[in-house]
N, C-alpha and C positions, 0 to 999 in steps of 0.2 A: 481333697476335693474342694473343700470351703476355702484353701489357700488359691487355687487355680482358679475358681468362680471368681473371688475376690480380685486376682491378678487382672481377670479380664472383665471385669465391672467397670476397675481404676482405668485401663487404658482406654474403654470406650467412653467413658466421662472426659480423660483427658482428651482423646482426637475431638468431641462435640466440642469440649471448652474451645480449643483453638482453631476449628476449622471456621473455614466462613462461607455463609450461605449464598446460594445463587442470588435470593434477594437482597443482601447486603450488597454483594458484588453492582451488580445492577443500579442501585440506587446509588452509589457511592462512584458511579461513572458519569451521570449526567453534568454539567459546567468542567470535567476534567480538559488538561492542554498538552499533547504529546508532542514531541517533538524528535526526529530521529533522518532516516536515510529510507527510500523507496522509489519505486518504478510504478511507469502505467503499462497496460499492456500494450501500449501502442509505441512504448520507447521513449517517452518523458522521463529520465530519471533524475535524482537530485536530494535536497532538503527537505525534509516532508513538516507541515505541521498537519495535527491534526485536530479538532475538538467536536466533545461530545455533546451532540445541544438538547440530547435525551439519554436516557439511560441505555435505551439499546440503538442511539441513531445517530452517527457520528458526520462530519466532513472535513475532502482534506485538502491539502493542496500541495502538489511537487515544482520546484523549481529551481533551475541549473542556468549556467551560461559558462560557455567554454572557449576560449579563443586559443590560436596558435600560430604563430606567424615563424617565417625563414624564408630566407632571400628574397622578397620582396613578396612573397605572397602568404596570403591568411584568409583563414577558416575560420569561423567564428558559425557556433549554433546555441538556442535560447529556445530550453523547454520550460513550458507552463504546466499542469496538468490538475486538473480540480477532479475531486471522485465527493462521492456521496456512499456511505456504506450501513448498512441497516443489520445486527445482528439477530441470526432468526433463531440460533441458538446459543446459549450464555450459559457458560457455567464457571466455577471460579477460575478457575486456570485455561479454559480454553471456549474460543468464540467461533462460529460459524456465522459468515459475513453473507450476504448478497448485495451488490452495488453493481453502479458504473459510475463513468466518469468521461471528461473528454480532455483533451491533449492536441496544443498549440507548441509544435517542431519550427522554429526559424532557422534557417541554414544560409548563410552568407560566403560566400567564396571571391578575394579578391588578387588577381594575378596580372601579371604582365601584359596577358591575351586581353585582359577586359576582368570585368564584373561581372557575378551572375548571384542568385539568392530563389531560395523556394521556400513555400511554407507548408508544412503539412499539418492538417488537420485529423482528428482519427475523436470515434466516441469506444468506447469499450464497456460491454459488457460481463460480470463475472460471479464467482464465488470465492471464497479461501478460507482455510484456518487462518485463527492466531492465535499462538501457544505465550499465555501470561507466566513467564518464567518467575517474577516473582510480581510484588504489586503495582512496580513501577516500571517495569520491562519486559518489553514483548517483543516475538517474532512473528513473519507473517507472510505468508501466499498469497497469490492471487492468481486467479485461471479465468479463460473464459474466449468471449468473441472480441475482435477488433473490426471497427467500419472506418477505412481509411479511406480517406480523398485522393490519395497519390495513385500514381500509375504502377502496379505490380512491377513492369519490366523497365521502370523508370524513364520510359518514350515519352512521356509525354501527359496532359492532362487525364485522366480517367479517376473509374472507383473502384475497388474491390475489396473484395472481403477476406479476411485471415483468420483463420483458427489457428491459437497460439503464435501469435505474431512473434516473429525475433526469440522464438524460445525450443527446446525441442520437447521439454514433457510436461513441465511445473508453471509455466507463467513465468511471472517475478517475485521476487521474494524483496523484504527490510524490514525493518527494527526500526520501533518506537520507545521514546521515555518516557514516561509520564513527570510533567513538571508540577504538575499541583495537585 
C-alpha cells in the first residue's frame, strides 16, 4: 500500500514539475512571430505570418501570387488576406480562436481574344481550433461566414453571402511555426 501511494505521489509531482500552465502558456505568447501556410475563408491562400501583440490576441496576414502562361496566354492571380484572431479559450496545447478577416483576390487573364482582370473582395467571419502539437508548432481550423463582393453566378457585378465558402464541412485548415 505505502509502495503504490508512493508510486503515485512521484508521478503526480512528476506530471506538475513538467506540465505548463495555462498562465504560462499565455504569457509566454504575447510579442511571439509564427510563420507557416494558411487560407481565408474567402479563398486567399498562401504564406501566413502571424504575431501575437497580446497574449490571447494575435494578427495575421496570407499572401500568394500565381502565374501560368502557354501558348500566348496567362493567368496570373494575387491574394492578400489580413485576419485578426482573439483566443476566447487557451489552454496549453489547444486554443479556441474567434476572428475575422478580409481578402483581396486579383485575377488577371491575358489571351489572344484581349485582356480582362477582376478583383474580389470578401470580409469573413469565424471561429477554429488550434491544436499546439508541441511549443513551436501548431495546426489549425477555421469555419464560419464569408461576405463576398463577386457575383455568385459570376454574371456579373453583385453581392452575396456563403456559408463555408469553397469548402464542404471544416472551413480551411494550416500550420504555423512559431519563430521566437
Amino acid at each position: 500500500m505505502k509502495r503504490a501511494l508512493l508510486a503515485a505521489l512521484l508521478c503526480v509531482a512528476a506530471l506538475a514539475a513538467t506540465a505548463r500552465t495555462a498562465a504560462a502558456e499565455e504569457a509566454s505568447m504575447a510579442g511571439k512571430l509564427g510563420l507557416g501556410f494558411d487560407a481565408t475563408l474567402s479563398g486567399a491562400a498562401g504564406l501566413t505570418a502571424r504575431y501575437w501583440i497580446l497574449p490571447k490576441l494575435s494578427l495575421g496576414a496570407v499572401i500568394s501570387y500565381d502565374q501560368t502562361s502557354n501558348d500566348g496566354n496567362s493567368v496570373s492571380e494575387f491574394d492578400l488576406g489580413l485576419r485578426g484572431l482573439y483566443a476566447i479559450i487557451q489552454d496549453v496545447s489547444f486554443d479556441l480562436d474567434v476572428g475575422g478577416g478580409m481578402s483581396i483576390i486579383r485575377n488577371a487573364v491575358s489571351t489572344d481574344a484581349g485582356d480582362d482582370s477582376s478583383t474580389d473582395f470578401a470580409i469573413d467571419l469565424g471561429l477554429g481550433p488550434t491544436w499546439w502539437v508541441t511549443d513551436h508548432f501548431a495546426l489549425n481550423l477555421f469555419f464560419g461566414l464569408v461576405f463576398d463582393t463577386s457575383n455568385a453566378d459570376g454574371g456579373g457585378d453583385g453581392t452575396f453571402v456563403s456559408l463555408l465558402k469553397e469548402t464542404q464541412v471544416v472551413g480551411q485548415a494550416g500550420f504555423i511555426w512559431l519563430i521566437n
